[in-house]
C-alpha positions in Angstrom: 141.3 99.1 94.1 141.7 101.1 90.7 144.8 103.2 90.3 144.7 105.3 87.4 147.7 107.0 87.8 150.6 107.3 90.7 148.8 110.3 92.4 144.6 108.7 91.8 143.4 105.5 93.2 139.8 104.5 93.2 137.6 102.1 95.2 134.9 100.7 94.2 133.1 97.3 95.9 129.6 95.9 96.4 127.7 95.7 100.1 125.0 93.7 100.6 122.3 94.9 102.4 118.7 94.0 103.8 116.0 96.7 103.8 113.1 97.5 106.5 110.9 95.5 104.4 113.2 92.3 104.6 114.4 92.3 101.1 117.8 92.8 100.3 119.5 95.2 98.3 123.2 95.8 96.8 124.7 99.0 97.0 127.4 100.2 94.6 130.0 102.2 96.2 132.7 104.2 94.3 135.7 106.7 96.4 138.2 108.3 94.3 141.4 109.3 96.3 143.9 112.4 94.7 147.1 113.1 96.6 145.9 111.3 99.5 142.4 113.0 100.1 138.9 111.7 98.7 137.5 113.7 96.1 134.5 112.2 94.8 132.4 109.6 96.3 129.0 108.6 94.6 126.8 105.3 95.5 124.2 103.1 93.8 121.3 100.9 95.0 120.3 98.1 93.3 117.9 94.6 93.4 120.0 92.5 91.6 124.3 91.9 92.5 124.4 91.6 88.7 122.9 95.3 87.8 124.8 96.8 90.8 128.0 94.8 89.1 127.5 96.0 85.9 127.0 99.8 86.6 130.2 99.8 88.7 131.8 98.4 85.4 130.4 101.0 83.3 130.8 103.8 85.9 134.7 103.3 86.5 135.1 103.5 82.6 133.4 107.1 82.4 136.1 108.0 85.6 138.8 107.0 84.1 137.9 108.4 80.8 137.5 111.9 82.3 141.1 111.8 83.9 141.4 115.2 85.6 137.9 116.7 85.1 135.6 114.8 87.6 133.3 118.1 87.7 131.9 116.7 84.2 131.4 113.2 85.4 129.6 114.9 88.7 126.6 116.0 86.8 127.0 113.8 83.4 127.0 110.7 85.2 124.7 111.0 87.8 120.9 109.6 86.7 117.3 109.6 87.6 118.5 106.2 89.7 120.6 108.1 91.5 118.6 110.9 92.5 115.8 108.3 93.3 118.6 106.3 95.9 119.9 109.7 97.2 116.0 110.7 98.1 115.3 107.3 99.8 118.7 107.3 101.7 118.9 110.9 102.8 115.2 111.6 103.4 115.1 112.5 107.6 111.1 111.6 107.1 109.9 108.6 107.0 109.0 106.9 103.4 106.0 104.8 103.2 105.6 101.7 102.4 103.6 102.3 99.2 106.2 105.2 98.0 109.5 103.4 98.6 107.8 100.6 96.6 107.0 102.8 93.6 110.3 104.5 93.6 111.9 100.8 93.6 109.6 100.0 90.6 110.3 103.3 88.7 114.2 102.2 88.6 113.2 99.4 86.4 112.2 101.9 83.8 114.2 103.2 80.8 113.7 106.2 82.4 115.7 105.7 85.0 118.9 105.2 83.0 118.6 108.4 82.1 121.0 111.4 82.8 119.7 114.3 85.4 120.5 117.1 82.8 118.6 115.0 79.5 115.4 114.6 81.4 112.8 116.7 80.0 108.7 116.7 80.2 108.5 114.7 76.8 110.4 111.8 78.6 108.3 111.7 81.7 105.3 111.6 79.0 106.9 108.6 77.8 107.4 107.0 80.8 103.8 107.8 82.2 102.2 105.9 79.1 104.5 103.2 79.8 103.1 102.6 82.7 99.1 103.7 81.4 99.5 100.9 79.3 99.1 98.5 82.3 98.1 100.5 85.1 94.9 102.5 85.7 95.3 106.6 85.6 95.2 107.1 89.3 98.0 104.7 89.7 99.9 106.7 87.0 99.2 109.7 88.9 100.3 108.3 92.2 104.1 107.3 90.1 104.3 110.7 88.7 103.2 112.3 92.5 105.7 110.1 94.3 108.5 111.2 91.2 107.9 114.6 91.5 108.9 114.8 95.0 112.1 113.7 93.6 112.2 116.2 91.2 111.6 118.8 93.7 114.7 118.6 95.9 117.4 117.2 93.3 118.7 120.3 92.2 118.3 122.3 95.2 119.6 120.1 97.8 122.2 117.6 95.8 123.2 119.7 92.7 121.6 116.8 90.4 119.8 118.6 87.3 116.3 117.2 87.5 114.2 119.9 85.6 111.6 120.6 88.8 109.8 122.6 85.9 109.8 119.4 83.2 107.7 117.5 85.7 105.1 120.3 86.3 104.9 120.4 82.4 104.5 116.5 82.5 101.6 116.6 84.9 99.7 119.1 82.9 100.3 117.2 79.7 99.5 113.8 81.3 96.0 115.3 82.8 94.9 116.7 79.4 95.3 113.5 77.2 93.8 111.4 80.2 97.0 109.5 80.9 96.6 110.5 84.5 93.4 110.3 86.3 91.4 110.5 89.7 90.4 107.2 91.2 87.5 105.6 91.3 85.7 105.6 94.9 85.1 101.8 95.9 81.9 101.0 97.4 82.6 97.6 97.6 80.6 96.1 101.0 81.5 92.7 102.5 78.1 90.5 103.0 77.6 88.9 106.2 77.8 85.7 104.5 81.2 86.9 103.3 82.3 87.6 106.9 80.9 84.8 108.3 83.3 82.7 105.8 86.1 84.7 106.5 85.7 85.0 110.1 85.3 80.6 110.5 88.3 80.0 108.1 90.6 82.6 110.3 89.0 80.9 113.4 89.4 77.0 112.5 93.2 77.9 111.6 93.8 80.0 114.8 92.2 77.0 116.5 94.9 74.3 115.1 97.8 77.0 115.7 97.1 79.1 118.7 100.4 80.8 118.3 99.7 81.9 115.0 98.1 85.6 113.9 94.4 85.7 115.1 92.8 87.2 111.9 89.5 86.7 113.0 90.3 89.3 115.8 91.9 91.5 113.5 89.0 91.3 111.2 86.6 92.1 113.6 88.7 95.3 115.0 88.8 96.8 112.0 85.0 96.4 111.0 84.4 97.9 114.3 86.7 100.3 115.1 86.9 101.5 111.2 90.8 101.2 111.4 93.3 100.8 108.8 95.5 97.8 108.4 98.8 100.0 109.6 97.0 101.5 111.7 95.7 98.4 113.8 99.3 97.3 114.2 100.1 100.5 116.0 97.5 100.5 118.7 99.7 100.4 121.9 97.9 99.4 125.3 98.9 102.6 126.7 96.9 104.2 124.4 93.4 102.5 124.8 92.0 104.5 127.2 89.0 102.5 128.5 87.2 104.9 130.3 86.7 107.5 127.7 86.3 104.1 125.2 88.9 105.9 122.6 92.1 105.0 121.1 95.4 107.3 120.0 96.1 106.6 116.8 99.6 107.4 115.4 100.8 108.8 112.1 96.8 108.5 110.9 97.1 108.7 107.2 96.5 112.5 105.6 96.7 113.9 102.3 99.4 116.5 103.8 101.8 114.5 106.3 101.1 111.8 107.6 104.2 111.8 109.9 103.3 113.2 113.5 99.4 113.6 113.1 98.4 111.6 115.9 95.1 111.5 116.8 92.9 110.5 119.6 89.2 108.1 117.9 86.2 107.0 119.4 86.3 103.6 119.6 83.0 101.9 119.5 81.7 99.1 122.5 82.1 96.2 120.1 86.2 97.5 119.2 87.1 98.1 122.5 86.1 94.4 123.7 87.4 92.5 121.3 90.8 94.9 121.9 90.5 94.1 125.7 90.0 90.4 124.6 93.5 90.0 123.1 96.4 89.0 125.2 98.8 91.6 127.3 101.9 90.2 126.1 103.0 92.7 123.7 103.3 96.8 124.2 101.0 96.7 120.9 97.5 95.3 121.4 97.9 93.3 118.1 101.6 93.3 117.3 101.7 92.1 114.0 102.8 93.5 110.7 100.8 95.2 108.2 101.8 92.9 105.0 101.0 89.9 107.2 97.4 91.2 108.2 97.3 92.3 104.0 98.6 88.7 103.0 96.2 86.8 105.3 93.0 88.5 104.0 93.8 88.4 100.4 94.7 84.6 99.9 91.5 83.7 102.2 89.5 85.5 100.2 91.0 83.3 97.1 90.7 80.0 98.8 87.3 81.0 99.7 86.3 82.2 96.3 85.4 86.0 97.7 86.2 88.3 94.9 87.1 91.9 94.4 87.3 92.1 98.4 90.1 94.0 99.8 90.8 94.6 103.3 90.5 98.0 103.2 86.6 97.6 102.6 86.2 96.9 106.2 86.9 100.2 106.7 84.3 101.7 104.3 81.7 99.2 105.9 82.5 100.0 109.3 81.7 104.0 108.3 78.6 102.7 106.0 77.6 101.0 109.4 77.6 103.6 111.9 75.6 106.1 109.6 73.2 103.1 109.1 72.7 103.1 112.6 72.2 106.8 113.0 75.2 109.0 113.5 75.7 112.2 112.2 79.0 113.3 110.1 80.4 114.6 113.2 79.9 111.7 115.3 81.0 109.7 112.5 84.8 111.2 111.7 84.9 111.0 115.5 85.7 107.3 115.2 87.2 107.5 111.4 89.8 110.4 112.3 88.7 112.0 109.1 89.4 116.0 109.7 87.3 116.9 106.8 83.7 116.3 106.8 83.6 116.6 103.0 85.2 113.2 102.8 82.4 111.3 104.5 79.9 113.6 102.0 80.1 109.6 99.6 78.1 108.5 102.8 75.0 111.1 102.9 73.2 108.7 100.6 72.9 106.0 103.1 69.8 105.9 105.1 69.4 104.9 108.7 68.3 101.4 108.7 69.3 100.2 112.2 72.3 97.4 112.9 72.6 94.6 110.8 75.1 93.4 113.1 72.7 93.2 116.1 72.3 89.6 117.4 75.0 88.8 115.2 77.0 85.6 116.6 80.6 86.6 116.3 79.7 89.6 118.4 80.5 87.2 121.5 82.9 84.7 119.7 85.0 88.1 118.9 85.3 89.3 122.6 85.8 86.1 124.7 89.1 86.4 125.6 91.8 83.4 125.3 92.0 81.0 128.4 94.7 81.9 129.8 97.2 79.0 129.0 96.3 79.9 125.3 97.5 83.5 125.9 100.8 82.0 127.4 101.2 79.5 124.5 100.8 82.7 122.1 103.1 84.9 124.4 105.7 82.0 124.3 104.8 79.2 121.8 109.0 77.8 122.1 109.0 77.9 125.9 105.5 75.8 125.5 107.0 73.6 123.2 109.8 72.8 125.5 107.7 72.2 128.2 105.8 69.8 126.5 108.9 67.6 125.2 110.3 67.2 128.9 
């Protein structure tokens, strides 16, 4: 507790708290009382105890150095940091994962010191090449997109004087001297010798730890069903309808809004089996989480010595697949979920050249589903562990 005088008090403490994606983060809190009644409350997030320490520190000396006039300090003190904390605190949608991580990283920037009201379209040049010098153009694009929707509800809905017109200015700039830049399309294609590696290490492990995640599954199911890693995790059984062999995808990824597009895909034979071959212990079909799956793939493909794969490549094999075998673009986005046919236009190239999959061995070793006692241990691997020590 601060008391700068007999009639103004101020608090001003530290709370610790962990975020959706298990890391922690310290928020800053200031509350100025006058004549018993709060007058101005403002809040910081930070990474680091120390940083959230030191603001408070520096913040409590612009207070008490305005005495009276805490309109100045409303607008003078409030930065780019805080206008990036607000957004991800207030925001009623959800933030993805990819966006909450590049507003956490753009807080580490110079930049973000800033005040609201100094900000203009030469500094958010600066900042861009800052990150150009390490980053490729479409990644500086995606900051500066993730930024601007900052910028656009600062001023309008929280008073903060982020210049919506600065950023426009900044993108045009940025595009012109090549700072910022489309991406290139991948066409990156796993062999089957590739798969074959990947599919025995994730096996072999699964084997010696049935509890832990089966990869191998996961791997398959998205080759197949041409599913992204979030995606996968939110399959639920209720909605794999069997019958109709199709599955309701939630939140598919769009360029508009994600949030809310859900959408029912074909899912082809060899998806649908090794779905049905996975255990009914969960309400999801594989209830993992999407860092996990990420994790897995990429240090297997290091210990394995595969390079330049990603996950996400499954997906751009399993639609490289199906027009191999002889779909048309319609038949295709009907598994993919894309809504535009224009995106699948990267595929017209291919030719059809049959299945390389057919007669392929993990087609079975993929879709035989766990003994049972397996699926209990995986269900319960503690309550199997317990029954084994008595």
């Amino acid at each position: 507790m601060f008391r700068f005088s007999k009639s103004c008090s101020a608090m001003a403490h530290i709370i610790e708290r962990k975020r959706k994606d298990g890391s922690v983060a310290y928020l800053a809190q200031i509350a100025i009382k006058r004549k018993g009644k709060w007058v101005h409350r403002e809040a910081r997030s930070f990474d680091r105890k120390s940083a959230a320490s030191a603001w408070l520190k520096k913040r409590m000396k612009e207070i008490e150095a305005a005495g009276e006039d805490l309109s100045s300090i409303r607008n003078r003190g409030r930065t780019l940091a805080d206008a990036i904390d607000r957004y991800t605190r207030e925001s009623v949608k959800e933030i993805g994962r990819t966006k909450a991580q590049v507003l956490r990283a753009i807080c580490e920037y110079d930049i973000a010191d800033m005040a609201c009201s100094d900000i203009q379209s030469h500094d958010i040049v600066a900042f861009a090449k800052e990150i150009g010098a390490t980053r490729t153009p479409s990644t500086v694009s995606n900051y500066l997109s993730h930024l601007g929707a900052v910028f656009a509800l600062a001023r309008p809905a929280w008073g903060m004087e982020l210049d919506q017109q600065a950023m426009k200015d900044a993108f045009v700039v940025c595009s012109r001297l090549g700072i910022t830049g489309k991406g290139r399309s991948r066409d990156r294609r796993p062999t089957l010798d590739e798969l074959d590696a990947l599919l025995t290490f994730f096996e072999d492990k699964h084997t010696r730890r049935p509890s832990s995640l089966p990869m191998h599954r996961v791997v398959g199911f998205a080759l197949f069903s041409t599913r992204r890693q979030e995606e996968i995790t939110r399959v639920a059984w209720d909605g794999l309808d069997t019958e109709h062999s199709r599955v309701f995808i939630t939140d598919m990824k769009h360029p508009g809004d994600k949030i809310g597009n859900d959408v029912w895909c074909d899912l082809p034979e060899h998806a649908l089996k090794i779905a049905l071959a996975m255990p009914r212990n969960k309400d999801m079909v594989f209830p993992y989480h999407s860092d996990t799956i990420s994790a897995s793939f990429t240090r297997a493909c290091k210990f394995l010595g595969i390079e330049d794969l990603r996950f996400h490549d499954l997906r751009h094999e399993g639609v490289s697949r199906l027009f191999e075998t002889g779909l048309s673009i319609p038949q295709v986005a009907a598994v993919s979920g894309h809504r535009s046919w224009s995106s699948l236009q990267r595929y017209t190239h291919i030719k059809q050249t049959g299945d390389k999959y057919e007669g392929w061995e993990w087609l079975d070793r993929l879709t035989v589903p766990l003994p049972k006692k397996k699926a209990q241990r995986i269900a319960n691997p503690k309550a199997s562990i317990n029954k084994t020590a008595t």
